[in-house]
C-alpha positions in Angstrom: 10.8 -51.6 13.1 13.2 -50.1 10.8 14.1 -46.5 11.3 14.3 -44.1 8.6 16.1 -40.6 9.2 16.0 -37.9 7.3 16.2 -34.1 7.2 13.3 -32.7 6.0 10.0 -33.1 7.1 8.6 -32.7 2.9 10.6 -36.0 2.6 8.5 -37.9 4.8 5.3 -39.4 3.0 7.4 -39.9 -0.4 10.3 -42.0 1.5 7.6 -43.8 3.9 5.7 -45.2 0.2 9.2 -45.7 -1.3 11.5 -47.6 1.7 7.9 -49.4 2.5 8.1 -50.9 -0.9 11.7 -51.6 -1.2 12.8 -52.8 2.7 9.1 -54.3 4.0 7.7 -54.9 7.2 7.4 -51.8 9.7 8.8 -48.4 8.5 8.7 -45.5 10.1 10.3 -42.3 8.6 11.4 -39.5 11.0 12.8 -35.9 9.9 14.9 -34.0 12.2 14.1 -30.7 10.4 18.0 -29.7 10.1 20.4 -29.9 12.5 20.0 -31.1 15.9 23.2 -30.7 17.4 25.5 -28.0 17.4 29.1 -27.0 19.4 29.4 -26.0 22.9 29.7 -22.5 22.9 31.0 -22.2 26.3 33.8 -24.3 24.9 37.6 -23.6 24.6 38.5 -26.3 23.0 40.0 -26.4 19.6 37.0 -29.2 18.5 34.2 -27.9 20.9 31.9 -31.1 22.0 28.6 -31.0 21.0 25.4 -29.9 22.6 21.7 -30.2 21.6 20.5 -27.2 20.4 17.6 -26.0 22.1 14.8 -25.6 19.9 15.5 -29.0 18.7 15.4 -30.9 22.2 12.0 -32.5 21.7 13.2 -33.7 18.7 16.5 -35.0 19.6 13.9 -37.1 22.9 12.0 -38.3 20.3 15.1 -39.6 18.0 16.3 -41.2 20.9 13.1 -43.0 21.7 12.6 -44.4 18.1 16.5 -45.6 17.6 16.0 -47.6 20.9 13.0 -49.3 19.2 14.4 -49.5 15.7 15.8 -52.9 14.8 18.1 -51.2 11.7 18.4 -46.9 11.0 19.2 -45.9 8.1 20.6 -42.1 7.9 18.8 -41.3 4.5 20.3 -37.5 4.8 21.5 -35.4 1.6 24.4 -36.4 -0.4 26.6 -33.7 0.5 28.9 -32.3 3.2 26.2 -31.5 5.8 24.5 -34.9 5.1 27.9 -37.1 6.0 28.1 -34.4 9.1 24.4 -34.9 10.0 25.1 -38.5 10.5 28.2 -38.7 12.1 26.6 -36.2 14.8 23.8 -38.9 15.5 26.2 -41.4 15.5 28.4 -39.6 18.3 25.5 -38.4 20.2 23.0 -41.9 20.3 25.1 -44.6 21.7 22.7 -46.7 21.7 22.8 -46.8 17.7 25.9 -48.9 17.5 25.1 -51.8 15.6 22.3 -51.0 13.6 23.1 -47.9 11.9 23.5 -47.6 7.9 24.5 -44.8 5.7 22.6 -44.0 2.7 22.8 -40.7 0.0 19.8 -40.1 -0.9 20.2 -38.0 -4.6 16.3 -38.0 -5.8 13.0 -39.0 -4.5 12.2 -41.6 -7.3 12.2 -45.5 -6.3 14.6 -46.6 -8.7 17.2 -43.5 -7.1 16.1 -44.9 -3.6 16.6 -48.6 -4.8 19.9 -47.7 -5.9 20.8 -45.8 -2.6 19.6 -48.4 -0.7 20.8 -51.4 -2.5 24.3 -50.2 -3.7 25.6 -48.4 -0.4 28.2 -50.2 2.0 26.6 -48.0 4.8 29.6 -46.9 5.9 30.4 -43.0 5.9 32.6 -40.7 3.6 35.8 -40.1 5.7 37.3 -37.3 3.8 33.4 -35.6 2.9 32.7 -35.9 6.9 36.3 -34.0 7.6 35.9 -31.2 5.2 32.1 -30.6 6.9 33.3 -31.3 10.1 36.8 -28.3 10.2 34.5 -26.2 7.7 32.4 -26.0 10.8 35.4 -25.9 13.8 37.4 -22.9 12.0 33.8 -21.0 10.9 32.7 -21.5 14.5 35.7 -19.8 15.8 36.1 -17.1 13.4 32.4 -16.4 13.6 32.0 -16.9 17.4 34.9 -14.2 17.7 33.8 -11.6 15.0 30.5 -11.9 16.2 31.4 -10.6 19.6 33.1 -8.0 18.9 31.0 -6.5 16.1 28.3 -6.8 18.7 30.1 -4.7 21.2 30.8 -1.9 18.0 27.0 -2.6 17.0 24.6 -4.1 18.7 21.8 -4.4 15.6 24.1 -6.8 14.5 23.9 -10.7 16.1 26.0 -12.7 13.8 28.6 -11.9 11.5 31.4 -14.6 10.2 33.6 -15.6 7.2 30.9 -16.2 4.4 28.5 -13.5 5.6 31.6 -10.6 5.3 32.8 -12.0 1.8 29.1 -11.2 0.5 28.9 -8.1 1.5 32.5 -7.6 -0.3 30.3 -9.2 -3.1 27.9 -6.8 -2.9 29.9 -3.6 -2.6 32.3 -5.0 -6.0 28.5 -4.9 -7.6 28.1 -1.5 -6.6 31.5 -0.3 -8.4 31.3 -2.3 -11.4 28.0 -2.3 -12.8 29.0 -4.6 -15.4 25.4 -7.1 -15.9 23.8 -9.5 -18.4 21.4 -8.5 -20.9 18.4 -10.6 -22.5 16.0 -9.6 -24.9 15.7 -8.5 -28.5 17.9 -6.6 -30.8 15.8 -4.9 -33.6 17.1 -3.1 -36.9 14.8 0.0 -36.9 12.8 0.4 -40.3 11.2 3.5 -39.2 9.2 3.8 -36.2 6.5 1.3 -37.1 8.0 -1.6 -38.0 10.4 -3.3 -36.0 12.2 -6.8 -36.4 15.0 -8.8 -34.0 16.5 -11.8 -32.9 16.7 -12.8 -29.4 20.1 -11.6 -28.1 22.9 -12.0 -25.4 25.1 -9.4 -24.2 27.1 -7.5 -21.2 25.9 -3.9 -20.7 27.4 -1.0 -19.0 25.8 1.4 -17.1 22.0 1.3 -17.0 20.5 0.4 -20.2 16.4 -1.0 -20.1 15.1 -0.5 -23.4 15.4 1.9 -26.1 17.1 3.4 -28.9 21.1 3.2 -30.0 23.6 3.4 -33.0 25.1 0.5 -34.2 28.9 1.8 -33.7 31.2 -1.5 -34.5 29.6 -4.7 -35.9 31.8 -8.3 -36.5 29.8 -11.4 -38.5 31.6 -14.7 -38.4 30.2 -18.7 -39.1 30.9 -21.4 -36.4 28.8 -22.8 -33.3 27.1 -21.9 -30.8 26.8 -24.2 -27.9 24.1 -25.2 -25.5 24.3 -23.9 -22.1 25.6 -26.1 -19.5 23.3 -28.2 -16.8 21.6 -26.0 -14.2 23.5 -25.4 -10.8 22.0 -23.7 -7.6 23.4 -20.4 -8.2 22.1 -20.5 -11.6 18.4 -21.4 -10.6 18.4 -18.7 -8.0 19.5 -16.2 -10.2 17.1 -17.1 -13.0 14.3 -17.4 -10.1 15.0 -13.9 -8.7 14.6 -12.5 -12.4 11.2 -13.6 -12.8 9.8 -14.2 -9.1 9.3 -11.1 -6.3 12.4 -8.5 -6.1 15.6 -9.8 -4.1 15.9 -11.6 -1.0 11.8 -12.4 -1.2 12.6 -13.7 -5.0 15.4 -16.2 -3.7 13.5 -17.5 -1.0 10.7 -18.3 -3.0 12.4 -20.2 -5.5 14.8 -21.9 -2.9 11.5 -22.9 -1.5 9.9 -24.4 -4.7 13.0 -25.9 -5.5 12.9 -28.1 -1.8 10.0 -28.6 -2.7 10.0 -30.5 -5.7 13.1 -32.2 -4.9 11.3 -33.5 -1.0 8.3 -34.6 -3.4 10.6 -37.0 -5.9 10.1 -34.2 -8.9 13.9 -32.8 -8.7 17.2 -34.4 -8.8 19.4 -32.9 -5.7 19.2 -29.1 -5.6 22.1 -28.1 -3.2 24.9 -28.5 -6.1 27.8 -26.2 -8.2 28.0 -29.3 -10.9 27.0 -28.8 -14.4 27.7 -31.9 -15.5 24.7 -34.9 -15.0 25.1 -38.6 -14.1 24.9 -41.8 -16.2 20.7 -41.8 -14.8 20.5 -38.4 -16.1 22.1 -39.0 -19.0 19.9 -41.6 -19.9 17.1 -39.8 -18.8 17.7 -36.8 -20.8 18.6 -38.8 -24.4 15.4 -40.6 -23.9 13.8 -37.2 -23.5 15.3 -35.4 -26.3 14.6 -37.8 -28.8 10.9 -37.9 -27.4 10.6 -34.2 -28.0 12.9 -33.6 -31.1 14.2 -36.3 -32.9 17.9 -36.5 -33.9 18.7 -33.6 -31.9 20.5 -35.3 -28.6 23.6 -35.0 -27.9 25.4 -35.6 -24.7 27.9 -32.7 -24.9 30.7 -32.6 -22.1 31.4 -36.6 -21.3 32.1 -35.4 -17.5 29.6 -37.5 -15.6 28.8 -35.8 -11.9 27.3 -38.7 -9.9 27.4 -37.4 -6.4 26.3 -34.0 -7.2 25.1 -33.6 -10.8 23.5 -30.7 -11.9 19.9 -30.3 -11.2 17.4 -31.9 -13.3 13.9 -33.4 -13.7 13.9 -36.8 -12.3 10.3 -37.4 -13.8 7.2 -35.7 -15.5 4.6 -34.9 -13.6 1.5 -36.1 -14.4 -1.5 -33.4 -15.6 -3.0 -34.2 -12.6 0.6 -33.5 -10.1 0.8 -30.3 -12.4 -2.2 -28.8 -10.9 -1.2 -29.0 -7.8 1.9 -27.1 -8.0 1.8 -24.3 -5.9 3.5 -21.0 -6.0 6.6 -20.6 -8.2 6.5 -24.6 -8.2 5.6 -24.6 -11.6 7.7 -22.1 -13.1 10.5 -23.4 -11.5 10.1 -27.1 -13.0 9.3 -25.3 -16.3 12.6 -23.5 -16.0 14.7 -26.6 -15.0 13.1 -29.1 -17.6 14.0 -26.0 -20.4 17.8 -25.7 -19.3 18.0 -29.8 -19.1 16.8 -30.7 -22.8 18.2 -27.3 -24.4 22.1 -28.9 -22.7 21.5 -31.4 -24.0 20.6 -30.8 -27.4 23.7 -30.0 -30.5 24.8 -26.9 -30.9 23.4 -24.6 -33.8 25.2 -23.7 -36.6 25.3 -20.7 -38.7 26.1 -17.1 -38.8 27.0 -15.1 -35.5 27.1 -11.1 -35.3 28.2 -9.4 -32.4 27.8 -5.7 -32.2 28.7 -2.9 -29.8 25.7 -0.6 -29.8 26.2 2.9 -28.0 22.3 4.0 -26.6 21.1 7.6 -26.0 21.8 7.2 -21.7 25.0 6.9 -22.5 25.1 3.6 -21.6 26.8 0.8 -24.0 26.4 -2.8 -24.6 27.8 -5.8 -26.4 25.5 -8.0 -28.0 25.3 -11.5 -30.0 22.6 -12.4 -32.4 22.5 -15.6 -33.9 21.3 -16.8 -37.5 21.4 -20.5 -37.8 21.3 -22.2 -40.7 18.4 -24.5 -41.5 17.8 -27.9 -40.8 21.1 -26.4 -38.4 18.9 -24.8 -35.4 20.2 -27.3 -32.6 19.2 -26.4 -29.0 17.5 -23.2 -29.9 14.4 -25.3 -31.4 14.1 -25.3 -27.3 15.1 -22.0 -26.3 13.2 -19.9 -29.1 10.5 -21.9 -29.1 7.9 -19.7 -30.1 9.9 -17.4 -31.9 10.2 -16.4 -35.1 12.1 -13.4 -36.6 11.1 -11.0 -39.7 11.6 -12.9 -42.8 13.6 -9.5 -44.2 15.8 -9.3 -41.2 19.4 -8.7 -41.5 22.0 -8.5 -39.4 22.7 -4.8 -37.9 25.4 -2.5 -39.7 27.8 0.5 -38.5 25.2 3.1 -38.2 21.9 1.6 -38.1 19.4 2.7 -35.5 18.3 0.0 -33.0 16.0 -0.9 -31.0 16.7 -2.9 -27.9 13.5 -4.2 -25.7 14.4 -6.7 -22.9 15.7 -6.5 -19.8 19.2 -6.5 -18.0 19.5 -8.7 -14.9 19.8 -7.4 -11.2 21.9 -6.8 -8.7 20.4 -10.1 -7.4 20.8 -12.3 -10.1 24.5 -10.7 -10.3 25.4 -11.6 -7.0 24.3 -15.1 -6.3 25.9 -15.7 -9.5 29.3 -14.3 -8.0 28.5 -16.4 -5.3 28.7 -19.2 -6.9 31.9 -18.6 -9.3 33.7 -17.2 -6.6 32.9 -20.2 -3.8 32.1 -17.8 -1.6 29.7 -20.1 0.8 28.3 -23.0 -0.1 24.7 -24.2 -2.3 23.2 -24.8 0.5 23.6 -21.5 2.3 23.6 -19.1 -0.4 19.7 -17.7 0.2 20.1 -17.7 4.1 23.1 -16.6 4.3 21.8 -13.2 2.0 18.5 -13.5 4.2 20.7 -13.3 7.3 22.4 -9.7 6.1 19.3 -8.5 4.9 17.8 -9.4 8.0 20.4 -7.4 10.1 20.0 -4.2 7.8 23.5 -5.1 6.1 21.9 -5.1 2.4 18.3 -4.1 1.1 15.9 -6.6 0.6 14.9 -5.3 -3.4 16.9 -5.9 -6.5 19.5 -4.1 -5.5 20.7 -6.0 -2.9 22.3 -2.5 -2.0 24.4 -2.0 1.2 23.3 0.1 3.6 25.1 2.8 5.3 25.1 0.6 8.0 26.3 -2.0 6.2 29.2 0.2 4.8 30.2 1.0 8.4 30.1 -2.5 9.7 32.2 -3.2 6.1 35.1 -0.7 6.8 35.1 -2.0 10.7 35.6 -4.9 9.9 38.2 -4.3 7.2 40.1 -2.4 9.6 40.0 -4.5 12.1 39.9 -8.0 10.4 41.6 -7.0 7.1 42.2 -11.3 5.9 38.3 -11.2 5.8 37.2 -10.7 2.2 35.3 -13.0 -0.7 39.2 -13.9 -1.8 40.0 -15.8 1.4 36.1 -17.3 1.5 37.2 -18.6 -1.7 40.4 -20.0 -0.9 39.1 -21.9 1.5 36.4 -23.3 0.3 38.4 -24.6 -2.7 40.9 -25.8 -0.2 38.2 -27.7 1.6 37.0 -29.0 -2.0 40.1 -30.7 -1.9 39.7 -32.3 0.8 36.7 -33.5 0.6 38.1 -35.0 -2.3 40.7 -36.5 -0.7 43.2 -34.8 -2.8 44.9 -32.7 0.0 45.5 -33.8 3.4 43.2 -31.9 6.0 45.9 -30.0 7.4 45.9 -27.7 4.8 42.6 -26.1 5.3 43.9 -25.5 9.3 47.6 -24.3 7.8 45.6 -21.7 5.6 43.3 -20.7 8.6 46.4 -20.2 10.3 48.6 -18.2 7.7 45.5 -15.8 7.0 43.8 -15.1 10.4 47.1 -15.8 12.8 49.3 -13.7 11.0 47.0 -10.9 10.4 45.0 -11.0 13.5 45.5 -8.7 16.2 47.5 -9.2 19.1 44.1 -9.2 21.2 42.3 -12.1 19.4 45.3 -14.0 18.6 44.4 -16.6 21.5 40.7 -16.7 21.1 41.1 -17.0 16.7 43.8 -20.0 17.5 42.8 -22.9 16.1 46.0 -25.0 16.2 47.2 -27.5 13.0 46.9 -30.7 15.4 42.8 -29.8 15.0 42.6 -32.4 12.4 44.0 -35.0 13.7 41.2 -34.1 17.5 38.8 -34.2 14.6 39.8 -37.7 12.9 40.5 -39.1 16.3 36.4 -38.5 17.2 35.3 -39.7 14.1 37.3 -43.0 14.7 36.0 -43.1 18.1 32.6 -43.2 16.9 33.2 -45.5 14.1 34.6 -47.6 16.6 31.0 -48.1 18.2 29.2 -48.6 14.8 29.4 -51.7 12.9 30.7 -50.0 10.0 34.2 -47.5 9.6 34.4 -44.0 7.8 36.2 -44.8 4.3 39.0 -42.8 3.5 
């Protein structure tokens, strides 16, 4: 039998069909639903050991029971950090997997992406991806195991708190001062009260503006370009999601969901990214697409190609038939992702761009751009107006003219996972639970607002008192500092050295000892992962 592991249990029947085809005989496919192993909390160690977390122990029995049988396992987890960390924890924990175990990315559920995982792998594991997850998870462990106890002690509503959950709420309460958002919609030049035309529009807004009347107050027109948006990233498809889905937290979720769930069912390229940027496959795909749907129009745009984490993308159509059994925001979703991929990948228009500063009766103000392109010229917005088309007498707004503005300005929500994203504060992968977990805890509101509470606000300042490195600017050191490492472009000291100069320094006298996670940590940690590749027919690649 050959054994087939992966992480979710949506993945199942599509790999069974798919590695049935491609490595024959006896197949079976097994999901471990996420982690099964986690640290020793009762540890002191500076790299705790690793224990099986309890509401996964049947699972774990059951793993063990099939990789005795199996005859080859391949670790078909994610292509990303917790993927490589996933299987490195299986291969420390199962002996018995020695000589038999095979690594392989898995980046879309379609068989010529599985061929190609399968086929073109050398099984052997990411050494510097595996040591960026693995001291992401040592010094967040220790930070969070320590925070957590003594917020708990302060307030006991609140069960976990750690390094990516307080930089949110900082998040959160910059939204709160700022109130700087995004507008979409349509500007129109007001020919009395009856008769209204617009173009669709981009802008900032300040304050709270919906819809409604203003006065033009400064106005600029220039010719040039106006490029396509960029590929889709996580952040990006959350935000859009939120807009159109149920308020908040609830909106995220639901979209996150959709979003697995296209991806387990070989719809979806791999959803867990930051890149904007699409592989050679997707590049194909999308040229072959484009010229399908509007001839001479494709254009590949950036020449950065993103093949372990492109952006996300449509890895096929669904059939009229698949469509119909979309359920929830499934189809709204692929709708949304299928729009951003041709529309990036389509020129840019050309014509005449006019950007004017518009001051509305609430006081509030905005900055908006409207865009007239010439003909034959349209580019990319033959795909984003489809649909649409202005007053043939419309010009461009003047100094003075009454407007009407009807459209809508994004949340709080959309705003923050957004920031999220552009400020690395957590990863793709965490973004919706780790919001869900401060909602959950009466941190933030669940609504649009993604509001603190007071409790919230008291748990903030507590902890800024008390832990004054924490804050989204050291999340997103950090992170970046891991990036680097995963990319084997800094040694991984220097995500421990940071740790050290931040939290040691700043620390209190207290929690100095229990915060300590000492430099020689990633040397404990590359020592373990040579031990286990020392058991495995194949050796971590650095």
């Amino acid at each position: 039998m050959k054994l087939v592991v992966v992480e979710s249990p949506g993945k199942v029947e599509v790999m069974r069909s798919l590695a049935r085809r491609l490595l024959g005989g006896s197949v079976y496919v097994f999901a471990t639903r996420g982690h099964v192993f986690d640290f020793d909390r009762t540890s002191t160690l500076p790299v705790p050991g690793l224990v099986v977390i309890d509401l996964r122990r049947k699972i774990y029995e059951r793993l063990g029971e099939l990789i005795k049988r199996a005859e080859r396992v391949y670790l078909a987890f994610d292509a990303d950090r917790e993927g490589e960390l996933m299987s490195h924890f299986v291969l420390e924990a199962f002996p018995g997997v020695a000589e038999k175990a095979f690594r392989v990315r898995l980046r879309a559920l379609v068989e010529e992406e599985v061929a190609r995982a399968f086929l073109e792998s050398d099984g052997a594991l990411d050494g510097n991806l595996l040591l960026a997850a693995y001291l992401r998870k040592v010094l967040d462990w220790r930070l969070g195991r320590v925070l957590s106890m003594r917020v708990r002690e302060q307030f006991p509503s609140v069960r976990s708190l750690g390094r990516v959950k307080v930089g949110v709420l900082d998040l959160a309460e910059e939204l709160a001062r700022t109130r700087d958002f995004r507008f979409t919609g349509t500007l129109h030049v007001a020919f009395g009260f009856g008769r209204r035309y617009g173009w669709p529009v981009k802008g900032k807004v300040e304050g709270f503006v919906g819809r409604g009347y203003g006065v033009v107050r400064q106005v600029a027109v220039s010719r040039g370009e106006l490029a396509p948006p960029k590929g889709l990233s996580t952040g990006r498809a959350l935000a859009g999601g939120v807009r159109r889905s149920y308020p908040g937290v609830l909106g995220a979720r639901a979209v996150m969901g959709a979003l697995q769930a296209l991806y387990d069912r070989g719809f979806l390229s791999y959803i867990r990214t930051r890149a904007t940027a699409y592989s050679e496959t997707g590049e194909e795909f999308a040229a072959r697409l484009v010229e399908t749907l509007y001839p001479g129009e494709y254009h590949p745009g950036d020449t950065t190609r993103a093949e372990a984490h492109e952006a996300i993308r449509p890895v096929r159509i669904p059939r009229a038939a698949e469509l119909d059994e979309f359920r929830g925001e499934e189809k709204e979703v692929f709708r949304d992702v299928l729009g951003r991929f041709v529309a990036s990948r389509m020129r840019p228009a050309r014509g005449e761009k006019c950007v004017a500063e518009v001051e509305f009766a609430d006081g509030g103000r905005g900055v908006f751009t409207c865009f007239r392109p010439e003909a034959g010229r349209e580019g990319f917005l033959k795909e984003v107006w489809r649909g649409y088309v202005p007053g043939e007498d419309l010009r461009f707004p003047r100094v003075g003219d009454v407007v009407y503005l009807e459209g809508r300005v994004e949340t709080p929500a959309e705003r923050l996972f957004r920031l999220m994203e552009d400020r690395l504060v957590g990863q793709p992968s965490t973004y919706v639970r780790t919001v869900e977990g401060l909602s959950d805890q009466g941190l933030i509101s669940r609504d649009d607002t993604v509001e603190v509470t007071e409790t919230g606000r008291e748990v903030f300042e507590w902890v800024r008192n008390e832990y004054p490195f924490l804050s989204a600017d050291f999340s997103s050191r950090l992170e970046r500092v891991l990036d680097e490492v995963a990319g084997g472009r800094v040694r991984p000291e220097a995500a421990v050295e940071l740790y050290r100069d931040e939290v040691l320094k700043r620390a209190k006298a207290g929690d100095r000892e229990e915060l300590d996670v000492p430099v020689s940590a990633a040397a404990e940690v590359k020592k373990r992962m040579k031990e286990t590749a020392a058991r495995v027919s194949f050796a971590p690649v650095f």
